[in-house]
N, CA, C and O of each residue as an XYZ file, in Angstrom:
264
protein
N     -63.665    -27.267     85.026
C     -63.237    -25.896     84.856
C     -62.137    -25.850     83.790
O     -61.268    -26.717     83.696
N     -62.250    -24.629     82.885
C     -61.178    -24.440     82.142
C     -59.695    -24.373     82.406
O     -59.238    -24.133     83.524
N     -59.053    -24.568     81.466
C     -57.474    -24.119     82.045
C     -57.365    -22.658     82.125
O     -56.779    -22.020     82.998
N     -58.148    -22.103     80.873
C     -58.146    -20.627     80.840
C     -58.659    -19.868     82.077
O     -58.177    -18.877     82.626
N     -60.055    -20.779     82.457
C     -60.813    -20.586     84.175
C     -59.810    -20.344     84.828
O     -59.630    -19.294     85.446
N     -58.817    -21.545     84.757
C     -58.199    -21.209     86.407
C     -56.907    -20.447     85.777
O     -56.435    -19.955     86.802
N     -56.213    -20.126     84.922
C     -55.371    -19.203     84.590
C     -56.233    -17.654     84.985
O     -55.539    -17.026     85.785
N     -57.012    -17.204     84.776
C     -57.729    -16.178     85.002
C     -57.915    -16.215     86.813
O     -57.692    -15.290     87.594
N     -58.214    -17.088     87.005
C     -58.344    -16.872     88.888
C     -56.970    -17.197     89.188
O     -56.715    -16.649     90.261
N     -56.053    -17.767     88.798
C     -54.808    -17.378     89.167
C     -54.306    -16.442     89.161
O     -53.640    -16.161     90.157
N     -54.378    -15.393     87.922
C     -53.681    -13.743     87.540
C     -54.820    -13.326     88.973
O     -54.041    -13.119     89.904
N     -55.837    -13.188     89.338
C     -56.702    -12.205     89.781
C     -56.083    -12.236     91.403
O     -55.932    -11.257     92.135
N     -55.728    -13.918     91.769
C     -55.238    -14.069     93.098
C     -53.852    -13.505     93.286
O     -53.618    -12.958     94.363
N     -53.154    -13.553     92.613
C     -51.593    -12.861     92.431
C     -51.612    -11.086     92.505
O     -50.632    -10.457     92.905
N     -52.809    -10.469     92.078
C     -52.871     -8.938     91.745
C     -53.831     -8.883     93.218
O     -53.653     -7.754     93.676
N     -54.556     -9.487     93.918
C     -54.991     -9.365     95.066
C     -53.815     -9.168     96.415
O     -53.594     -8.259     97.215
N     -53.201    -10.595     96.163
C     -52.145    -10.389     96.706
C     -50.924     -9.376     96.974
O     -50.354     -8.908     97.960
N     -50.827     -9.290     95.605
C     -49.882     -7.456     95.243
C     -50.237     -6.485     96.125
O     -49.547     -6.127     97.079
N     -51.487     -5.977     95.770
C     -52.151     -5.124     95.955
C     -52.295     -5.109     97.817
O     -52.139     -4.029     98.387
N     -52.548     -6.173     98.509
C     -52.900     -6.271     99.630
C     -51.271     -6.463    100.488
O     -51.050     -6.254    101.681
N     -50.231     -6.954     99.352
C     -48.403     -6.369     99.552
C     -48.181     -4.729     99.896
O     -47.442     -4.230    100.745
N     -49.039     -4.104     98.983
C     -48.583     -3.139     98.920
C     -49.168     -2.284     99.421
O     -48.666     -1.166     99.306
N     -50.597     -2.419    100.267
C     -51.452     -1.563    101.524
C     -50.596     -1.795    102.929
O     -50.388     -0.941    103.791
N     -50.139     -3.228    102.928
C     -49.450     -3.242    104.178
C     -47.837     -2.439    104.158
O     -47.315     -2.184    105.243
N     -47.326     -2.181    103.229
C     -46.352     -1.154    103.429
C     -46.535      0.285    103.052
O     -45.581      1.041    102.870
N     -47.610      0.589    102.957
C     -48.360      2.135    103.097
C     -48.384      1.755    104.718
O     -47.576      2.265    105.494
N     -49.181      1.007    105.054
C     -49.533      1.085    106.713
C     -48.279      0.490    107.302
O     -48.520      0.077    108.436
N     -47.044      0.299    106.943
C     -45.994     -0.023    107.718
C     -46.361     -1.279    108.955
O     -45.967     -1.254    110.121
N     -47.243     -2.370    108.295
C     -47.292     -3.542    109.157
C     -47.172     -5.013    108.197
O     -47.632     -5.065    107.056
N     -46.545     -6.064    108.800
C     -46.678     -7.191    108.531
C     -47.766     -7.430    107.750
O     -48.723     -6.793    108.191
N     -48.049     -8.078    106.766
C     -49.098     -8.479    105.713
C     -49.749     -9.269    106.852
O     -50.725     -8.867    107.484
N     -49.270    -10.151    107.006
C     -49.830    -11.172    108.181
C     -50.656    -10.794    109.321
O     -51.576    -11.418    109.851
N     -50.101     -9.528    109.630
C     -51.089     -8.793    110.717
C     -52.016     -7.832    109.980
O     -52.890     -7.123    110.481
N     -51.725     -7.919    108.919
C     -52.777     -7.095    108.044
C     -54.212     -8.134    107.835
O     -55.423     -7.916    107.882
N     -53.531     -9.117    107.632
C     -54.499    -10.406    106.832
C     -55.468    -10.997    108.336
O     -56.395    -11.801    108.243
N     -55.002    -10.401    109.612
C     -55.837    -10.962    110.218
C     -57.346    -11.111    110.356
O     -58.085    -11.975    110.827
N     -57.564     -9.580    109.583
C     -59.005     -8.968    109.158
C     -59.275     -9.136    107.762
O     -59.342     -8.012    107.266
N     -59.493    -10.171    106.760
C     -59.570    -10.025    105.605
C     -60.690     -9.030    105.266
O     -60.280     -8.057    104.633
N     -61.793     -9.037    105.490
C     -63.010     -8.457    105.176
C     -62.072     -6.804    105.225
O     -61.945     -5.976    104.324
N     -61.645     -6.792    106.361
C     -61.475     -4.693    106.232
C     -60.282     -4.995    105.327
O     -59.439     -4.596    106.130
N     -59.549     -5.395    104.264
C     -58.845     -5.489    103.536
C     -59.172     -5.650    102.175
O     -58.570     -5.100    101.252
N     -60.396     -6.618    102.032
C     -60.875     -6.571    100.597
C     -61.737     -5.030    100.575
O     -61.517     -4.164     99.729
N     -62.667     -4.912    101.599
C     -63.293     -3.419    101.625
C     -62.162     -2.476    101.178
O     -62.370     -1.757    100.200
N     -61.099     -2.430    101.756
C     -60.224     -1.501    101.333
C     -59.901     -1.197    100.089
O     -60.066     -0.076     99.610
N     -59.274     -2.463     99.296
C     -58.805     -3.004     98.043
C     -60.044     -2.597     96.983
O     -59.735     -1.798     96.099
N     -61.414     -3.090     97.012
C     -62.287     -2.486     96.511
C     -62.579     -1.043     96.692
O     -62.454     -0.449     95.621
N     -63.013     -0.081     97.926
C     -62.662      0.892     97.458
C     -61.366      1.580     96.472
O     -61.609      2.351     95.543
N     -60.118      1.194     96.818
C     -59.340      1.822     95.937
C     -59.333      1.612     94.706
O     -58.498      2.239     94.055
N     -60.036      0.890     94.155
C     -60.166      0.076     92.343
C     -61.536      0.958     92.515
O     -61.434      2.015     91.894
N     -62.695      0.822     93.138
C     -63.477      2.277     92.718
C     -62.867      3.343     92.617
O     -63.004      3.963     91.563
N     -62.233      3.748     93.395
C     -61.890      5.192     93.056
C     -61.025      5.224     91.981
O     -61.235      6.129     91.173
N     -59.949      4.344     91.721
C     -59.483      4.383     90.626
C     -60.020      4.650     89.482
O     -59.767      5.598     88.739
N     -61.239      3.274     89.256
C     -62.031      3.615     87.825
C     -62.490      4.942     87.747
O     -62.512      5.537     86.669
N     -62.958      5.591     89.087
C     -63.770      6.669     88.618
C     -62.635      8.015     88.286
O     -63.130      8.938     87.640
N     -61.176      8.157     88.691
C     -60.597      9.116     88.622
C     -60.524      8.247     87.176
O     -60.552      9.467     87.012
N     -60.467      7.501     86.074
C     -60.057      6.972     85.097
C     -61.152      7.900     84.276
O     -60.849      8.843     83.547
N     -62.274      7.505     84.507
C     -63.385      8.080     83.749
C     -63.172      9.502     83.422
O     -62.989     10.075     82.348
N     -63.260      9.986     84.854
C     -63.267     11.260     84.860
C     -61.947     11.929     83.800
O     -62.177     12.700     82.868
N     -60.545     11.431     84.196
C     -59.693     11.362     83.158
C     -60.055     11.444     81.388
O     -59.634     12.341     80.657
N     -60.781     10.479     81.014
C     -61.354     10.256     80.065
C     -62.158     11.117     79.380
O     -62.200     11.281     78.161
N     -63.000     11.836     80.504
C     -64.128     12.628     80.140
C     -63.393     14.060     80.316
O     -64.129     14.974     79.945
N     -62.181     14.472     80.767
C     -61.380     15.502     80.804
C     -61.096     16.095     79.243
O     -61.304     17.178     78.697
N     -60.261     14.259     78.639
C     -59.363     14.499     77.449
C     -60.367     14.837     76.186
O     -60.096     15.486     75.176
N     -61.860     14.074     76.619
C     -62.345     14.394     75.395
C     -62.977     15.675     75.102
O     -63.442     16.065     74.031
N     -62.903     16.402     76.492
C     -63.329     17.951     76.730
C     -61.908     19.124     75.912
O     -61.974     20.228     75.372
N     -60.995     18.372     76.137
C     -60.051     19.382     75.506
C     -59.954     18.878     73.858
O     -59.253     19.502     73.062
């Protein structure tokens, strides 16, 4: 594997992590008791990066309307 390989799955594990930092203090619980369920956590994490892209698009397709 590349160095660049694992530099790239390193940034992606660090912004997972963030991200799954920062659902557990929306829900006001321990990460740890968050992490007991990974699956309903990545589901989560993925929906919100869908919806993101798509409010992005839509964004996009706003600016080029005006």
């Amino acid at each position: 594997m590349s160095t660049q390989t694992k530099g790239i799955r390193t940034a992606a594990r660090e912004q997972i992590l963030r991200e799954a930092q920062n659902l557990a203090k929306q829900r006001q619980k321990p990460l740890a008791e968050l992490m007991q369920h990974p699956d309903r956590v990545v589901r989560e994490l993925l929906s919100r990066a869908s919806q993101a892209g798509a409010m992005h698009a839509l964004e996009k397709a706003a600016s080029k309307a005006t």
